[in-house]
N, C-alpha and C positions, 0 to 999 in steps of 0.2 A: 476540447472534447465535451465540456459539459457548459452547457449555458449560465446553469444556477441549479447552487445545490444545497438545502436546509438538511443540516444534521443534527443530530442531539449527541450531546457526548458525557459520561457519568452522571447517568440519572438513576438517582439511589433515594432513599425513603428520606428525607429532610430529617427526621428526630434522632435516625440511625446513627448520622453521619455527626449530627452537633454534638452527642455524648461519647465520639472515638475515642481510646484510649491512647492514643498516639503520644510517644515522647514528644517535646517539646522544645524538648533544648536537642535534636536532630531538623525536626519541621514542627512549619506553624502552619494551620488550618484556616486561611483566611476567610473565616464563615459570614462573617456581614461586608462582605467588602464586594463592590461590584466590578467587575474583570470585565474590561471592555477593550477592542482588539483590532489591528488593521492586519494585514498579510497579504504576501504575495505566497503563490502556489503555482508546483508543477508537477505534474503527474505522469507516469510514464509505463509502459508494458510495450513487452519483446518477446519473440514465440522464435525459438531458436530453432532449427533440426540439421544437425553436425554433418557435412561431405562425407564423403567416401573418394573422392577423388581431391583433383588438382585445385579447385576453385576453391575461395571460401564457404563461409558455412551458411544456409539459407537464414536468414535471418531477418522475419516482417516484424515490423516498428510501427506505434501508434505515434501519427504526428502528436508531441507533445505542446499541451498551450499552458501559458502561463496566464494566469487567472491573479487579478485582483480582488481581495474581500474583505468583508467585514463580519467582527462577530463580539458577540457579550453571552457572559458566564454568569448565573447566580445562585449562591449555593453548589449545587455542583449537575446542575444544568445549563447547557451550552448551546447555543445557536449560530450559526457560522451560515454565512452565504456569501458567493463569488460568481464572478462573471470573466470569462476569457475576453477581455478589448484587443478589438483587430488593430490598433495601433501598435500590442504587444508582442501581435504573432504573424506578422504583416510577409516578415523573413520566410518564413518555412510552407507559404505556400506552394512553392516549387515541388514540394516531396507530397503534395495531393492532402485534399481533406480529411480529417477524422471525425466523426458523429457519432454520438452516445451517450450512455447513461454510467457513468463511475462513483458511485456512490460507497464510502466507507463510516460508519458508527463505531466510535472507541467510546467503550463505556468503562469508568474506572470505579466500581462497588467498592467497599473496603476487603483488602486482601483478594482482591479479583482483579484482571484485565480480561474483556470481552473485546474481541474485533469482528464483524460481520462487515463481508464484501458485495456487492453486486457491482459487477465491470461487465459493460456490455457495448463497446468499440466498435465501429464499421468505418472502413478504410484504411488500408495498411501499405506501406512503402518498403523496399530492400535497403537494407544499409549494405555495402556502402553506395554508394552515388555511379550509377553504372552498372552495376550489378545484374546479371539479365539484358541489360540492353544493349543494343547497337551502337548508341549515341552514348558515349562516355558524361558526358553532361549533366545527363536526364535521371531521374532515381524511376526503377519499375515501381508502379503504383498500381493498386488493387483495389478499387473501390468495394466492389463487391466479398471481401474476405472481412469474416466479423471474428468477433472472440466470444464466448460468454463465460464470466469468471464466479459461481454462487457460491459461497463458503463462511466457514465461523472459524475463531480460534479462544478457546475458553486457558486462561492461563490463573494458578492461585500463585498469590505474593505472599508468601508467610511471616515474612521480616516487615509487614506494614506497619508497625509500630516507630520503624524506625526510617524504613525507607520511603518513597513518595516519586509514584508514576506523576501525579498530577502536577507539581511542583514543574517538571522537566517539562511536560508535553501540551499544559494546560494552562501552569503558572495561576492559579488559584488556591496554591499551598506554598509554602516557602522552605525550601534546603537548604538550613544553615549549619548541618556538618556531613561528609561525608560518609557515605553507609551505602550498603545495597542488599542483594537477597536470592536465593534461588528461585528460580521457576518451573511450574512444574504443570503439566493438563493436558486437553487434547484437542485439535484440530480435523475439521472435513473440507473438504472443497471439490466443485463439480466444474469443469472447465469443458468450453469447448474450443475448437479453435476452423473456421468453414468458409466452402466457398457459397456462396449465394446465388449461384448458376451450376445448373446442372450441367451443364458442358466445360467447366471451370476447373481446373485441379490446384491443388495447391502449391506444386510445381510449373513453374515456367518451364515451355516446351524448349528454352534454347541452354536450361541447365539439366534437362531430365535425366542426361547421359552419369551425369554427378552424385545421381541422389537414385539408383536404380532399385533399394526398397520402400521408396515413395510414389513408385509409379502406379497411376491409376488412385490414388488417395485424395480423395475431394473432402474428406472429414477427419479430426482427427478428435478421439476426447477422452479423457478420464476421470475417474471417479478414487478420490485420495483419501483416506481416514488414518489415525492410530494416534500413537501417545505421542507429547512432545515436553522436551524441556531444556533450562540452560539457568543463565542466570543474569541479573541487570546489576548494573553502578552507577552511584553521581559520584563523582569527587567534584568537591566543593573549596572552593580557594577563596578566602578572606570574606566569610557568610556568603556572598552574593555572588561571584563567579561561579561556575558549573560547567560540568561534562558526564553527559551520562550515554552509556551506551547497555543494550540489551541484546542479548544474542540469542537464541532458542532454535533447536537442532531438532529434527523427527524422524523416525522410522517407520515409512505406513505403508499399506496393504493398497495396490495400487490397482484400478480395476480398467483397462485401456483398450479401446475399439477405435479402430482407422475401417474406412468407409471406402470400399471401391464401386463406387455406382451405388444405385438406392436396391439394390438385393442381395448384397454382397459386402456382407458387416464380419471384419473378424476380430475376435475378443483375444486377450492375454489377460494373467494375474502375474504381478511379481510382486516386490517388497523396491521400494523407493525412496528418494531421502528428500529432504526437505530442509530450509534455510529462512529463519525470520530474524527482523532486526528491527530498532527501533534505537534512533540514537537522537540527542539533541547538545549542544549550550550556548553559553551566556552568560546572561546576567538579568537577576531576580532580587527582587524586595517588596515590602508592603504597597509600596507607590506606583513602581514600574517595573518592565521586564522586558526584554528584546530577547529572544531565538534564531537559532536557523538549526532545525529538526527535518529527521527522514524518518523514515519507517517504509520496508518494503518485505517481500518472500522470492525466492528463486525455489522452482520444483524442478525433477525428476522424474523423467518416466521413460519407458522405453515401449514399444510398438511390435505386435506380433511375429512381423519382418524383421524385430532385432533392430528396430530405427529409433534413437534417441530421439528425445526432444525437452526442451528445457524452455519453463514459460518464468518469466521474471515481471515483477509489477510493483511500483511503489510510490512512492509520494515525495516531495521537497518542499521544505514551507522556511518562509522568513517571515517574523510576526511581533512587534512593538503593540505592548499592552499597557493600558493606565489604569489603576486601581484605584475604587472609589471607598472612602470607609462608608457604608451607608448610616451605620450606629451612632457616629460621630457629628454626622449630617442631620441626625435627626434630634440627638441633643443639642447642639449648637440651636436647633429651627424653636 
């Protein structure tokens, strides 16, 4: 999906951050240490809207690419870039292209997690393999059907004294006991989900009979805000193993317009729920660290015609890092 992509991740005032008051004997702050990084990543979003009838559920898939990269941490700025190699995704040409822009920034402030999204996908496929078509073989492909996903989620960590996002997700801190924290904030996000031809719906004409309050809907989008909360954990096994998971639930005010033709826009308000997660482990120390971490959101909404729909989106990374003391390096020189 994405060629190459420069993000920044916890960038917070340098002076801030070196006088934390963080316990110690929970995590360490490896503040002169350079965090340098390989990873493999895979990215993935699904625009679901549930039958009424006999068939399955209409369900367009971003071809997923696996993406090689690299990135360095310092202090608690983070630079990361990857590239999808077609030697990696060579398989899944079958289920048609995907082109775009998915860009995510996790920023880790002390006792904050910030996430800001922009996911902007064109070309979507049916799962399963058949689906819509004639040819059991062949997956229906839609070049022309894009998504747009613009949104933020502000979350406070109150237990940062003890607990540590960046340990798990970043590996530029160290988890050497188990501990966790509540969460607590709130989240917006603006999605759209279209066809890119005006004669184009967003149902296939040979499942329409399935899906009869979708008929005539070439647009679908909504507009999602309100409170969100839950709460995260590492458990930590012999200093250096780990497992952490986070989980954050919402309740928001859901503002939803589906599109019949470009004159004929109808709106709904309901209340909606929402699903974030952020899970990683392994193994972490001053020298080295290997993960395999997710992080993703599943929403809710429902459409003036009473039609559900459920957009899910999120991320897979596996990422071996080596830490450099830079302090060390520079007495030693």
């Amino acid at each position: 999906m994405l060629v190459c992509l420069l993000s920044a991740t916890g960038i917070i005032p340098a002076r801030a951050q070196k006088h934390a008051d963080n316990d110690t004997s929970y995590y360490e702050t490896l503040w002169n240490h350079l965090t340098t990084r390989t990873f493999l990543a895979l990215k993935y979003t699904h625009f679901t809207m549930p039958s009424s009838g006999n068939i399955g559920d209409l369900q367009y898939v971003a071809n997923p690419k696996l993406n090689l990269g690299i990135g360095v941490t310092w202090h608690n700025i983070s630079v990361n870039a990857f590239y999808g190699l077609s030697y990696l995704n060579n398989k899944d040409t079958v289920k048609g292209k995907t082109k775009g822009l998915d860009l995510q920034v996790s920023l880790f402030p002390r006792k904050w997690v910030v996430d800001l999204y922009v996911v902007m996908p064109k070309g979507f496929h049916l799962n399963p393999k058949g689906y819509a078509m004639s040819d059991p073989n062949k997956y229906y492909y839609r070049e022309d059907v894009k998504e747009r996903i613009f949104g933020f989620s502000v979350l406070r960590v109150p237990n940062k004294r003890k607990f540590s996002y960046r340990a798990a997700l970043v590996n530029n801190e160290w988890q050497k006991r188990s501990a966790g924290s509540l969460l607590y904030g709130l989240h917006a996000y603006y999605l759209i989900m279209e066809s890119n031809n005006a004669d184009s719906l967003l149902v296939p004409k040979i499942v329409q009979s399935s899906f009869p309050k979708m008929t005539g809907i070439s647009e679908s989008r909504f507009i999602t805000a309100g409170p969100i909360g839950g709460y995260a954990y590492t458990l930590v096994i012999q200093k250096h193993f780990f497992i952490t998971t986070s989980v954050v639930l919402g309740l928001n005010i859901n503002l939803m317009t589906e599109e019949h033709g470009e004159t004929d826009w109808r709106k709904n308000t309901k209340l909606a729920g929402t699903f974030e997660y952020k899970a990683a482990l392994g193994y972490n120390s001053p020298n080295w660290s290997f993960r395999l971490s997710g992080m993703g959101a599943n929403f809710w909404a429902k459409g003036v015609s009473t039609q559900k729909y459920n957009i899910m989106g999120g991320q897979l990374r596996f990422a071996v890092s080596k830490k450099f003391d830079m302090k060390k390096k520079k007495h030693d020189s």
